[in-house]
C-alpha positions as CSV (number, residue, x, y, z in Angstrom):
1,X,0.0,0.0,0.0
2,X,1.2,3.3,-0.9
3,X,1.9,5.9,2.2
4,X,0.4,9.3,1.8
5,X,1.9,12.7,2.4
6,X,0.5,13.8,5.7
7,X,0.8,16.7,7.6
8,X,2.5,15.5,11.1
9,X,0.1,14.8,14.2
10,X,1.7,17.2,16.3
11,X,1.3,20.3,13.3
12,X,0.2,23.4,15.2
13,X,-2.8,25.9,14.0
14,X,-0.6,28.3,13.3
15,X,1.9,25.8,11.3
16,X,-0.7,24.2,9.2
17,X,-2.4,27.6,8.6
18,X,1.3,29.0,7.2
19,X,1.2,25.9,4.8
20,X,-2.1,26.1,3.5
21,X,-1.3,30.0,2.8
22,X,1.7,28.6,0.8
23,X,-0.3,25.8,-0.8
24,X,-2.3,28.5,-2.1
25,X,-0.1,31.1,-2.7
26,X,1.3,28.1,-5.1
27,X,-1.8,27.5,-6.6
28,X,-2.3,31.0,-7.5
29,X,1.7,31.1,-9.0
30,X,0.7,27.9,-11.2
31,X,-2.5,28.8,-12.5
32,X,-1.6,32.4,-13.2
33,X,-3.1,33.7,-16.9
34,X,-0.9,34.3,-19.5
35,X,-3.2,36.4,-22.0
36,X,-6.4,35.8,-19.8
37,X,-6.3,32.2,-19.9
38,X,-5.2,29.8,-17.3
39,X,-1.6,27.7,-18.6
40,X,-2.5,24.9,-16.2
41,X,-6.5,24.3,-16.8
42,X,-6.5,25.7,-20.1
43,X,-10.1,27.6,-19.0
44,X,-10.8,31.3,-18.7
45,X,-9.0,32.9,-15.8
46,X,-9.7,32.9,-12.7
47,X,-10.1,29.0,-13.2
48,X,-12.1,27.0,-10.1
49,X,-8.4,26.4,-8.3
50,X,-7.3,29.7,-7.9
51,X,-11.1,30.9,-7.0
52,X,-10.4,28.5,-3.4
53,X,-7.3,29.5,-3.2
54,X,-8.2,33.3,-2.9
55,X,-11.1,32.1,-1.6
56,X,-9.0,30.5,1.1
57,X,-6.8,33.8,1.4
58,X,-9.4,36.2,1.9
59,X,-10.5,34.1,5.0
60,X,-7.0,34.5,6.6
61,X,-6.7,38.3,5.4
62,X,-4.6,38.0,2.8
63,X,-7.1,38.8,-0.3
64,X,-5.2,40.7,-3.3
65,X,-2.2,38.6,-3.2
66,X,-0.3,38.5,-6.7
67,X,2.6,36.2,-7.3
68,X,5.7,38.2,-7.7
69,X,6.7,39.3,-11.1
70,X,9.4,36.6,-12.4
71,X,13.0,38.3,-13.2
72,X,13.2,36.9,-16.9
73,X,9.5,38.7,-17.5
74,X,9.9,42.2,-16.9
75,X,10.8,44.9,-19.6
């Protein structure tokens, strides 16, 4: 039987709430449009990933985040 990835038992609110901002911070990096279309899902953006993951941001106060612009992209 396979073993799944699981968070430890002894995770703290605070700990698992850090990885489930970073979990969807991630989410949002993946699934971010290029030309109003989402690379990953191939739908119109926001596709339903990144709609929980800001979904799930706005609940912890962190609404509006925007992955950092990558170094190779700016002109």
């Amino acid at each position: 039987m396979a073993t799944r990835a699981r968070p430890r038992p002894g995770l703290s609110t605070v700990q698992l709430r850090n990885r489930m901002i970073l979990s969807a911070r991630r989410i949002i990096t993946e699934h971010w449009p290029r030309v109003d279309r989402c690379p990953t899902c191939r739908s119109a953006w926001p596709c339903p990933p990144t709609e929980s993951a800001y979904g799930y941001l706005a609940t912890v106060g962190q609404d509006g985040w925007a992955p950092p612009q990558r170094a190779g992209s700016r002109r």
